[in-house]
Wavefront OBJ file of the C-alpha trace (Angstrom):
o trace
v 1.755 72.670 -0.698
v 1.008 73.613 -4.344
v 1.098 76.940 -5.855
v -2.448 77.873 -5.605
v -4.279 81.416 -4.387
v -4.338 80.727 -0.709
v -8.605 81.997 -1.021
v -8.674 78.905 -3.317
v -7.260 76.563 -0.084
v -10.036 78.368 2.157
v -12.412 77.246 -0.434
v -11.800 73.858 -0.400
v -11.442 73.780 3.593
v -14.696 75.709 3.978
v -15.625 73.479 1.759
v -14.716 70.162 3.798
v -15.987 72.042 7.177
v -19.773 72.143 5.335
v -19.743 68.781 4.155
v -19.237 67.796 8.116
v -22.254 70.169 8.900
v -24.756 68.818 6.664
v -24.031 65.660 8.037
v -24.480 66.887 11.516
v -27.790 68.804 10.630
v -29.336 65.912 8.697
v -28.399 63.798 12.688
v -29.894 66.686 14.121
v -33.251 66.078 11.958
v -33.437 62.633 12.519
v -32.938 62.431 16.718
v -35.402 65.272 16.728
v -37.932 63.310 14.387
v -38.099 66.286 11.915
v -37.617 64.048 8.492
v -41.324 65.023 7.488
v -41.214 68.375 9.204
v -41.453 69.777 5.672
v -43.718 66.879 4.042
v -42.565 68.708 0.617
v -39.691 69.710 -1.556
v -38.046 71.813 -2.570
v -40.145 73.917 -0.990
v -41.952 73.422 2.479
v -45.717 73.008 2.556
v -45.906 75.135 -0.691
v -43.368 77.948 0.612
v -40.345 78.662 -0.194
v -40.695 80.097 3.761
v -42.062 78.034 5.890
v -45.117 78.843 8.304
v -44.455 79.346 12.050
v -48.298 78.413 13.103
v -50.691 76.501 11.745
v -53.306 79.208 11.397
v -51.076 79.969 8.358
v -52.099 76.278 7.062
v -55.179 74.959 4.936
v -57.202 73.464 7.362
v -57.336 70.377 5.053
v -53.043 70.072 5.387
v -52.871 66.925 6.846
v -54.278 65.210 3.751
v -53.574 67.871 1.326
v -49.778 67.304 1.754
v -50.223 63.730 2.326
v -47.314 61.344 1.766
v -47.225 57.642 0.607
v -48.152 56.357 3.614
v -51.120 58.640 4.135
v -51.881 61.817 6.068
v -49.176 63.898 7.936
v -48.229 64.177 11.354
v -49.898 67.478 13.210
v -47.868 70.861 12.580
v -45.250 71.001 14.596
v -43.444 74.224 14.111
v -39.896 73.197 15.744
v -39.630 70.447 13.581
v -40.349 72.370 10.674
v -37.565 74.967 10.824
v -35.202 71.641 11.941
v -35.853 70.532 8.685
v -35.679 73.941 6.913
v -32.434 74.923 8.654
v -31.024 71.440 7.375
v -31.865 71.988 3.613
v -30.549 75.829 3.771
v -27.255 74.016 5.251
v -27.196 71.581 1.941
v -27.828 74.842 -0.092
v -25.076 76.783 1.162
v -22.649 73.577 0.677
v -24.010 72.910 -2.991
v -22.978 76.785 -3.637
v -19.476 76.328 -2.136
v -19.186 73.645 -4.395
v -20.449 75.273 -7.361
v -17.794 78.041 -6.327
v -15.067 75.932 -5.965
v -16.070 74.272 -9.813
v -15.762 77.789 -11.226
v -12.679 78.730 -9.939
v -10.809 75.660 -10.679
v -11.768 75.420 -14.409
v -8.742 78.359 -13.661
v -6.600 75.496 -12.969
v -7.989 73.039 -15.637
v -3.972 72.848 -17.836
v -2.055 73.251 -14.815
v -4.412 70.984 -12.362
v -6.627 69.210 -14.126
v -7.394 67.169 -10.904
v -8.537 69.999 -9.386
v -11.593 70.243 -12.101
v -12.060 66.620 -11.865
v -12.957 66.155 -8.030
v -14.811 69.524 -8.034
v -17.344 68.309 -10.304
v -17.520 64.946 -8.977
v -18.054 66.401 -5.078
v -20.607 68.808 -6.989
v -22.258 66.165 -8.849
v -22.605 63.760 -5.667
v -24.115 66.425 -3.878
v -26.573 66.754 -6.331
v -27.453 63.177 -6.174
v -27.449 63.321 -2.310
v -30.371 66.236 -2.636
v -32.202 64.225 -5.240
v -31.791 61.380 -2.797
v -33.308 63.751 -0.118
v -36.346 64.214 -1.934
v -36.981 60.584 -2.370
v -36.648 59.991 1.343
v -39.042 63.204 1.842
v -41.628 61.748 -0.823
v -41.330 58.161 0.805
v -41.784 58.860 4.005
v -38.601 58.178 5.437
v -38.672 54.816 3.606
v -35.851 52.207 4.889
v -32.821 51.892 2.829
v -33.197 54.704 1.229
v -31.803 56.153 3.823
v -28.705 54.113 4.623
v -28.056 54.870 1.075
v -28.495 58.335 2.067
v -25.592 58.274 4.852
v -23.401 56.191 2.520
v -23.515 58.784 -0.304
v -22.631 61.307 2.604
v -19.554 59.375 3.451
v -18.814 59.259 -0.147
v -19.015 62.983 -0.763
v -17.097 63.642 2.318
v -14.311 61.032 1.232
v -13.694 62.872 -2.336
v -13.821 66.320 -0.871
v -11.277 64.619 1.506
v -9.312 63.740 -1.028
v -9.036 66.994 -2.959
v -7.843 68.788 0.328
v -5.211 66.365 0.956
v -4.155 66.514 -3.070
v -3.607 70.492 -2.566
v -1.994 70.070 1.057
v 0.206 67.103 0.739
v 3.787 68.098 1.059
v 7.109 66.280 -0.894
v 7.483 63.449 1.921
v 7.725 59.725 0.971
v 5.316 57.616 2.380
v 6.396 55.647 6.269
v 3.312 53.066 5.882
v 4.680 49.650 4.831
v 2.430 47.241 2.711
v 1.098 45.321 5.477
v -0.010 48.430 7.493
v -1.441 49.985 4.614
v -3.946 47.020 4.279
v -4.698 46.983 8.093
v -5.607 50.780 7.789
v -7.582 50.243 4.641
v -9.638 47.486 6.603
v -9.949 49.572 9.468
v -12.165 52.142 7.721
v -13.939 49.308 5.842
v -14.772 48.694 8.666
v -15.925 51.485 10.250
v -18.049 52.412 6.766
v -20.120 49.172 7.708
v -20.284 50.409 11.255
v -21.952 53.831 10.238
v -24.199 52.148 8.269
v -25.031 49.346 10.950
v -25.542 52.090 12.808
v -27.899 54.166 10.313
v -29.959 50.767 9.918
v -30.563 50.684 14.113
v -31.241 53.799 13.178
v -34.307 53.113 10.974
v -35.516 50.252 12.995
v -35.805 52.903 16.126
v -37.699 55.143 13.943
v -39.974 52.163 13.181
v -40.878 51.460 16.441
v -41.110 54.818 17.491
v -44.217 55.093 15.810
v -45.893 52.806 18.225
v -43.975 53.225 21.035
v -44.547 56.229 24.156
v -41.966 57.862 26.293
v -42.817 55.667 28.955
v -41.534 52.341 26.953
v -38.911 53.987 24.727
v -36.611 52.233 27.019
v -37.209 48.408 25.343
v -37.073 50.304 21.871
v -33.444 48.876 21.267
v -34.154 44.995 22.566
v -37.016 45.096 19.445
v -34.436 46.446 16.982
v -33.052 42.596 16.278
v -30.436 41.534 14.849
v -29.007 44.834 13.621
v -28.235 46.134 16.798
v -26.693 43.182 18.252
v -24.286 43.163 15.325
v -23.808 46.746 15.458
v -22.593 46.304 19.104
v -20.103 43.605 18.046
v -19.082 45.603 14.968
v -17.711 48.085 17.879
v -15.336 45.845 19.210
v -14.183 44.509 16.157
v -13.247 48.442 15.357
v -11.947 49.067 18.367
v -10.084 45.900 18.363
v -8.542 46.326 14.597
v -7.503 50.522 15.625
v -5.712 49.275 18.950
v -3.782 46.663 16.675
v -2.961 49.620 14.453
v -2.196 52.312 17.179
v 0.758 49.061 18.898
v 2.262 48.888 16.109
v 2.775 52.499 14.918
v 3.753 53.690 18.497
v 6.093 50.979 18.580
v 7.973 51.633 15.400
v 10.349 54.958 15.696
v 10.403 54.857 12.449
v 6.857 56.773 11.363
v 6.488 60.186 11.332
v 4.840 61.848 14.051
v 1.938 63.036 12.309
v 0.752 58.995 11.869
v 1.034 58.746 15.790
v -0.956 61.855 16.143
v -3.500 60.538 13.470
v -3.949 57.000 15.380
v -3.876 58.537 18.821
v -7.084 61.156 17.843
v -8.252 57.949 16.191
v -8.768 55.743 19.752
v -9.724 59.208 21.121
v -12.628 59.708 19.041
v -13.581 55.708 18.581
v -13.198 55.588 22.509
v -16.113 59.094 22.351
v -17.893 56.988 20.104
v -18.464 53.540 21.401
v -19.278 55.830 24.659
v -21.975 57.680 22.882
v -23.319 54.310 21.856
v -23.357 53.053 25.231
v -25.188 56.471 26.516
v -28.300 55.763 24.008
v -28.780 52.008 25.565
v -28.537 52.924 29.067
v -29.998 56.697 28.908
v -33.424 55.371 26.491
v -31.739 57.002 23.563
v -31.725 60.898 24.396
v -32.325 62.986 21.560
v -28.940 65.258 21.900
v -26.305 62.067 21.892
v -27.633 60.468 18.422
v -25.913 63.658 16.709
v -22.754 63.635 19.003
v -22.473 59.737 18.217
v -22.830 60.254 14.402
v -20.489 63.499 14.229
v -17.809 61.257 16.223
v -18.498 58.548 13.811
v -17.915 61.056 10.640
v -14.610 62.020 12.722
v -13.567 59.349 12.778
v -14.148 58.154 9.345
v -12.655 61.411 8.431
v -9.138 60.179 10.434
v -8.852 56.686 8.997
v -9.986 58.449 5.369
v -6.829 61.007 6.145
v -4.354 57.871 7.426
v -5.289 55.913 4.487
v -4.343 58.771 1.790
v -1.373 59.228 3.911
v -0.376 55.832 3.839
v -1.019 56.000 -0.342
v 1.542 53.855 -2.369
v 5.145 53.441 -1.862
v 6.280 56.501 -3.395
v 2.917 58.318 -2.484
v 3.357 61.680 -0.876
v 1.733 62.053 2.469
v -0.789 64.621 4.383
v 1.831 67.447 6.232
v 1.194 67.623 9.745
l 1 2 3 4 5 6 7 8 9 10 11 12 13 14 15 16 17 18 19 20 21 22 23 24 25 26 27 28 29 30 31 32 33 34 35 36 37 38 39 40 41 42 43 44 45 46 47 48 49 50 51 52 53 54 55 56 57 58 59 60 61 62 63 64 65 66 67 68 69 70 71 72 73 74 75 76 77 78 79 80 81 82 83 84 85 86 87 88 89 90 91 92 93 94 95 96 97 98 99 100 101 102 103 104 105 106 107 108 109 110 111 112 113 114 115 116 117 118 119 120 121 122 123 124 125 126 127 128 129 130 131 132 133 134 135 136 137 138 139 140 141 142 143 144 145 146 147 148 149 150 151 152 153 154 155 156 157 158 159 160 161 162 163 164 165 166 167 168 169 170 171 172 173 174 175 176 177 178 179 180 181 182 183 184 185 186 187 188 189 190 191 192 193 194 195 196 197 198 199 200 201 202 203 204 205 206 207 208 209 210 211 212 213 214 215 216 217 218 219 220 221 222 223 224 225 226 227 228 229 230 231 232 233 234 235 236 237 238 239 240 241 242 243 244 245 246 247 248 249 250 251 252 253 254 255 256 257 258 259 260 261 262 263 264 265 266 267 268 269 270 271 272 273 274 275 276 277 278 279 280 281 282 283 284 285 286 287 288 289 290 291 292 293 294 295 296 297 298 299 300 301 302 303 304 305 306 307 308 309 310 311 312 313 314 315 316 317 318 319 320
């Protein structure tokens, strides 16, 4: 570990921790449908505090606040605070970044990396809530937010990254060429995966504009093509981590913390492809679509932490 003020480490973990829960609270937002719960931003029909009844609206609000698409949906106050809560998450992150820039411009001669990532995660976050905005003001327009959840993935990688820089301990690397590729593809392929997964994601919301509880079960057979190859996508994953997990478990010579990586790795996938399952046979029920993107996240998170570990031949590795 590297000579830095322990509050510095708890920092950059809190840091990493956030970047998880803004991720979880934008899932929450969407399986809820609260995207347009606050058709404005920054602010939230005009307040920097949103209303809790519609009494407290312009009676005019639906077209006053009108999006591209036209008029809003009727107040709903649950979905407003959904939203809210969500932003004041990406707030609080953006400000544990901004902390984390000033106090390693300490470090700027001694770790210049640690400047470096900083402002990068700090800049990407900015992007991601300019990003935000744009899927606010477009209504929730398609690819915008796939783009969305890839920037996510991106920020989470490079905060990631900085954690593991400050962690890693004086250990040569146990992951030979060959496996090094394999785990590379394996979260290259799970990156396509989540955002498979994000575009079913947008076709459901789609057709949940014209669809009622009572037919939200044949939501997924209208989805097309996407879903079909985001259910064989799943396999392949699954498929590529087994491959990985035979032939780590079988060599004595890796370190246990790569068998403990791989085995959380089919633990979580295994959650996940479960998850997915659940929303086809259950009609896709609201509280799963966050529990199958957080294990999704997780799991990117793993392969993310297995790849760094695995690093170059003389690459240092993540300590257990």
């Amino acid at each position: 570990m590297m000579n830095l003020p322990s509050s510095f480490i708890r920092l950059a973990k809190t840091t990493l921790v956030f970047v998880y829960m803004v991720i979880i609270a934008g899932s929450v937002v969407r399986a809820t449908g609260s995207g347009m719960g606050c058709p404005d931003w920054p602010r939230c029909f005009g307040q920097w505090i949103p209303p809790t009844d519609v009494k407290q609206l312009p009676a005019n609000y639906r077209s006053y606040f009108k999006v591209q698409q036209g008029e809003i949906e009727t107040f709903n106050a649950a979905k407003t605070w959904t939203e809210y809560a969500n932003r004041w998450v990406g707030v609080l992150l953006g400000l544990f970044m901004l902390a984390q820039l000033i106090v390693s411009v300490r470090f700027r001669k001694t770790h210049p990396f640690l400047l470096r990532f900083s402002l990068a995660t700090l800049l990407l976050t900015g992007m991601e809530g300019v990003l935000g905005a744009i899927v606010v003001y477009s209504n929730l327009k398609t690819g915008v937010i796939t783009l969305h959840m890839f920037l996510s993935l991106l920020i989470l990688a490079t905060q990631a990254l900085l954690v593991f820089k400050i962690l890693r301990p004086a250990m040569p690397s146990d992951i030979n060429p060959l496996l090094r590729k394999g785990i590379r593809l394996a979260l290259l392929f799970t990156v396509i995966q989540i955002l498979l997964g994000t575009q079913v994601r947008e076709g459901v919301d789609e057709l949940m504009k014209n669809f009622d509880e009572g037919t939200r079960w044949d939501i997924l057979n209208h989805v097309g093509y996407r879903f079909l190859v985001h259910g064989v996508f799943a396999w392949v994953v699954l498929g590529l981590n087994i491959l990985l997990l035979i032939f780590i478990i079988r060599n004595k010579s890796f370190y246990a913390v790569s068998k403990r990586l791989i085995w959380m790795m089919m633990g979580v996938l295994l959650l996940e492809i479960s998850a997915g399952a659940s929303l086809k046979l259950f009609a896709l029920p609201a509280w799963i679509q966050p529990v199958h993107l957080l294990l999704a996240t997780i799991l990117f998170g793993l392969q993310w932490a297995l790849v760094l570990r695995a690093g170059n031949k003389n690459q240092t590795i993540l300590s257990a």
